[in-house]
N, C-alpha and C positions, 0 to 999 in steps of 0.2 A: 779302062785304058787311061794311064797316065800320060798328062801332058806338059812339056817342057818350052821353054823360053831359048830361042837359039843358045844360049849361055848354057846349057845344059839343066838350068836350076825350074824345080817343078814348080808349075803353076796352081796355086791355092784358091779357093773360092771364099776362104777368109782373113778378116785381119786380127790379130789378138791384141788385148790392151792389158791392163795392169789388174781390171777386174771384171772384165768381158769380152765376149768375143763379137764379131760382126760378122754375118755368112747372106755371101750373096747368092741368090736363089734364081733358077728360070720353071715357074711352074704351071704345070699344064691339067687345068682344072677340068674335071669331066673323064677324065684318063682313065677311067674302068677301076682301077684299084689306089689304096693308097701307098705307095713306093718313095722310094729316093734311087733313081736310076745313075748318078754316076755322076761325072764332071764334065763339062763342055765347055767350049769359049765359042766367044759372039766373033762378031766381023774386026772388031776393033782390039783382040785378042784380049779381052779380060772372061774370070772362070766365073763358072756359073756352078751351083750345086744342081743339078735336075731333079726336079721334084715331081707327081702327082696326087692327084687325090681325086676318087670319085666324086665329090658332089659340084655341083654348077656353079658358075660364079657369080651369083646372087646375095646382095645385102652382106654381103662381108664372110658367108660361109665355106669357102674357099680358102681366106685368108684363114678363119678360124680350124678348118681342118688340116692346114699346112703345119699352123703353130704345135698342134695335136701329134701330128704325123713328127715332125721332129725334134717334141719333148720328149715322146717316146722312144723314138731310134737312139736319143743318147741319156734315157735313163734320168730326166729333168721332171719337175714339174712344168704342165703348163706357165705357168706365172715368171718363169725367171726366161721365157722365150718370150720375146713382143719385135712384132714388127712395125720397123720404123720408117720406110717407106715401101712406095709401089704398089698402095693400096689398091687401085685399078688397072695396075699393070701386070704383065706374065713374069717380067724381074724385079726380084722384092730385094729387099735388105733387111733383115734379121738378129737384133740385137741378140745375146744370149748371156746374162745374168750368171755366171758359175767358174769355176775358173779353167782358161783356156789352155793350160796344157792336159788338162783331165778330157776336155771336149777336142780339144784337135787331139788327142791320142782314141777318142772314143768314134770320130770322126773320120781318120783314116783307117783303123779297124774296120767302118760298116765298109767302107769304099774300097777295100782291100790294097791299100799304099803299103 
């Protein structure tokens, strides 16, 4: 489901830069499988990418299976995903190392935009 801004203009869950992109994440550690479920917005209308991953949220392994789960959905190494905040939270932020019209066109592909 896409979502829009009374303006009509869709709501993103990143921002691009000149040599990366930043993707805000809400994810839900323990979730049975590892997925990227789609986009959501919070109370305060900003988007979220939905994420999970089976393993628990313990010593950083969750953060570590997130970065995994979406090097792989867009065909990255590990290394050029780091996240930059939200280390103990369920919304992360997600630096991504690569250039952002390859990832936002590889990014609405999985989400079917």
């Amino acid at each position: 489901m896409e979502h829009h801004r009374a303006d009509g203009v869709a709501i993103r869950p990143w921002q691009a830069f000149d040599d990366h992109l930043i993707l805000a994440i809400r994810l839900t550690p323990n979730g049975g499988r590892d997925q990227i479920d789609g986009i959501e917005l919070d109370a305060d209308g900003r988007a979220y990418l939905k994420a999970r991953v089976s393993v628990v949220p313990e010593k950083g392994k969750a953060n570590k299976a997130l970065v995994a789960l979406v090097a792989k959905q867009l065909g990255l190494a590990k290394s050029s995903v780091n996240l930059v905040s939200g280390d103990t939270s369920r919304k992360k932020i997600l630096r991504i190392d690569a250039e952002p019209e390859d990832i936002i066109k590889k990014l609405e592909a999985l989400l079917g935009l």
